[in-house]
C-alpha distance (Angstrom), angle and dihedral (degrees) to the residues before:
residue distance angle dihedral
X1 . . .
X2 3.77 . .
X3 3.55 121.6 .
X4 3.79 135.6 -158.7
X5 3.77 119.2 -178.7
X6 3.81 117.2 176.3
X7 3.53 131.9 -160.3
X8 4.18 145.1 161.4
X9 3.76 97.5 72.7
X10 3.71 122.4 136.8
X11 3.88 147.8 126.3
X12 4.04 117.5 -64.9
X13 3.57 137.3 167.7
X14 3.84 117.3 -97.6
X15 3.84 108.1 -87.5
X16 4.21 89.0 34.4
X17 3.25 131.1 116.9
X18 3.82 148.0 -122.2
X19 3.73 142.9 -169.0
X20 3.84 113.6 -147.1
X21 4.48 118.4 -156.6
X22 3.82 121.9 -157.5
X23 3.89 107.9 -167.3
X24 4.14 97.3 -162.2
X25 4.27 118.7 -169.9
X26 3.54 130.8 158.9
X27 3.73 98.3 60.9
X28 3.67 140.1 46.6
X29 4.47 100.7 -81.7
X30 3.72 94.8 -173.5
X31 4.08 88.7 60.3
X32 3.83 100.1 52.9
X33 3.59 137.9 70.8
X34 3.85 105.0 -121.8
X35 4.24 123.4 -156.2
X36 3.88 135.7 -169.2
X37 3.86 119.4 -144.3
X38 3.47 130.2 177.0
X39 4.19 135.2 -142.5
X40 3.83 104.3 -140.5
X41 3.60 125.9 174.2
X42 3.59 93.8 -126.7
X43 4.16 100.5 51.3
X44 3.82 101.7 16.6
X45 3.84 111.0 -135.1
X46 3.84 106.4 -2.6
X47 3.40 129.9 173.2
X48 4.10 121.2 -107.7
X49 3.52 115.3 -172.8
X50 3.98 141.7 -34.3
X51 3.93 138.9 -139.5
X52 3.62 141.4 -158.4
X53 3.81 117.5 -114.0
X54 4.08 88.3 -116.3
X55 4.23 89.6 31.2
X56 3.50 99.7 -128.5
X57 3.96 83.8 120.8
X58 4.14 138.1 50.3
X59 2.95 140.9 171.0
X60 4.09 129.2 -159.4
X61 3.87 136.4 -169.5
X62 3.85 111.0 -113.3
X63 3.73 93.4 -112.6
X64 4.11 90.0 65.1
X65 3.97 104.1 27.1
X66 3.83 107.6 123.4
X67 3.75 89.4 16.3
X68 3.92 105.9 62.7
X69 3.82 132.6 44.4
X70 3.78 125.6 -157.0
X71 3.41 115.7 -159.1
X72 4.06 137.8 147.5
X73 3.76 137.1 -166.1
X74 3.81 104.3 -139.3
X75 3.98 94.9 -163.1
X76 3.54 85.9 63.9
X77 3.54 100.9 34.5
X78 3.92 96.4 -121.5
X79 3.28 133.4 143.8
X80 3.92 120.1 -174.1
X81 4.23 143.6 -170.3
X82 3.40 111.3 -153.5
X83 3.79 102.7 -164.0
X84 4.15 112.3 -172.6
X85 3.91 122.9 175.1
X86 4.36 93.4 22.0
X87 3.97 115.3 -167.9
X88 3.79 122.3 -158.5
X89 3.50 90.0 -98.2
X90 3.76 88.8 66.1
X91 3.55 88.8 71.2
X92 4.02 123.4 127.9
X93 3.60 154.1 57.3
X94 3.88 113.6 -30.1
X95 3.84 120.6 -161.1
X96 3.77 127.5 -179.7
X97 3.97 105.6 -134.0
X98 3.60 138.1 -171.0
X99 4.00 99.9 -152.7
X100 3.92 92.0 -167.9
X101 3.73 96.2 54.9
X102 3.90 91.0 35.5
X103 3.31 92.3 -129.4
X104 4.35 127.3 139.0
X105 3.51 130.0 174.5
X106 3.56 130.5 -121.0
X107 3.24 91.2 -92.2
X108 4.19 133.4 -135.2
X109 3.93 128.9 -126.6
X110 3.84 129.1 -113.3
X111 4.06 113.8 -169.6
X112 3.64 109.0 176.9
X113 3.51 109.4 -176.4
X114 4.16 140.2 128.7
């Protein structure tokens, strides 16, 4: 069955950073777009960012463009969030998703705060 096991979340300082891992199994990675999206207590679930099933394309919601980068290796079925400069408002529980097999992760927690 698929599988999506996060990891890398934490507590930083405003204006840190963070890298983000999605381990995916049960399906074939390197044929599906993969996406990142967040539960905040401000805007409920919301989604983060998207990528291509090669990654030659993402997308990003406005509140994280220029700040996050999605990326994935597909030989090691990866998919990452590098998050640099966080606010408070970046805040929550971050899953790795795979909207056409509705499938999420467990998700991990980010708590940027000083």
């Amino acid at each position: 069955q698929v599988q999506l096991v996060e990891s890398g979340g934490g507590s930083v300082q405003p204006g840190g950073s963070l890298r983000l891992s999605c381990v995916a199994s049960g399906f074939p990675f390197s044929a599906d777009g993969m996406s990142w999206v967040r539960q905040t207590a401000g805007k409920g679930l919301e989604w983060v960012s998207t990528i291509s099933s090669g990654g030659g394309s993402a997308t990003y919601t406005d509140s994280v463009r220029g700040r996050f980068t999605i990326s994935r290796d597909n030989a090691m079925n990866t998919l990452y969030l590098q998050m640099n400069s966080l606010k408070s408002e970046d805040t929550g529980v971050y899953y790795c998703a795979n909207y056409g097999r509705r499938a999420r992760g467990q998700g991990t927690q980010v708590t940027v705060s000083s």
